[in-house]
N, C-alpha and C positions, 0 to 999 in steps of 0.2 A: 463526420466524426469530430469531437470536442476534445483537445489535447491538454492538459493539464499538469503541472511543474508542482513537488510541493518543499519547502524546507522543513524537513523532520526536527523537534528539538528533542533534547535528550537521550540521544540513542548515535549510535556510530555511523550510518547512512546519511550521508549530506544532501542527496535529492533523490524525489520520488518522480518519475513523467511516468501519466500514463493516458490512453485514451477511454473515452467514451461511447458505444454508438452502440443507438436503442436499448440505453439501461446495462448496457454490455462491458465489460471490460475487456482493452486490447492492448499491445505493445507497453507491458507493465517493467520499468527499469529500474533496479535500484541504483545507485551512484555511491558508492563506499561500503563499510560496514564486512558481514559475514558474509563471507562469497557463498558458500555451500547452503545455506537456510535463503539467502536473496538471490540464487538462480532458481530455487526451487519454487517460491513466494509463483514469480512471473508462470513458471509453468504449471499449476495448481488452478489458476485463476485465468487463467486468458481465457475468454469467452463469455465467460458467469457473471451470474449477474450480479450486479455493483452494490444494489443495497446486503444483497446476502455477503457477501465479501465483507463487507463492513460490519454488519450484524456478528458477523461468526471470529474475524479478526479483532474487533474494539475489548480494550480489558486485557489483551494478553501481556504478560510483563518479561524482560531479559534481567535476570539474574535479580540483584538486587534495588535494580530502579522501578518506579513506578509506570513507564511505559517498554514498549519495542516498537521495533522498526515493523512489526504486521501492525500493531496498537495506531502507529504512526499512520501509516499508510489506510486505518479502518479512518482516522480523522479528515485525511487527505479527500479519500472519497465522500464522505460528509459533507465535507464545503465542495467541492463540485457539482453533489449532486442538488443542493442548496440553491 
């Protein structure tokens, strides 16, 4: 299992850890930001697999900025699975 750190920019979450193993996502954390939509993020997604995570996550926006913290977290997985 491949454990991976990420710093989100422009969104309220300061760090994203999550794992890898066999295309899988596990132990998905956010670190800041909205408690209630980033407890939920991790329980959504544990298990599923990492490119669809990122496929279905990339593009979504909070309020008026051009990314969020799932947008974030769709790039995070991008470069890991890179």
């Amino acid at each position: 299992m491949a454990h991976y750190s990420f710093i989100p920019q422009g969104v309220c979450s300061q760090r994203i850890d999550f794992d890898i193993e066999e295309g899988k996502l596990h132990n998905v954390v956010f670190t800041k930001g909205c408690p209630g939509n980033l407890k939920a993020i991790p329980k959504l997604v544990e298990g599923a697999d990492a490119k669809w995570v990122a496929d279905t996550l990339r593009g979504n926006t909070c309020g008026d900025k051009p990314t969020s913290c799932a947008d974030q977290f769709a790039n995070a997985i991008d470069q890991a699975l890179q």
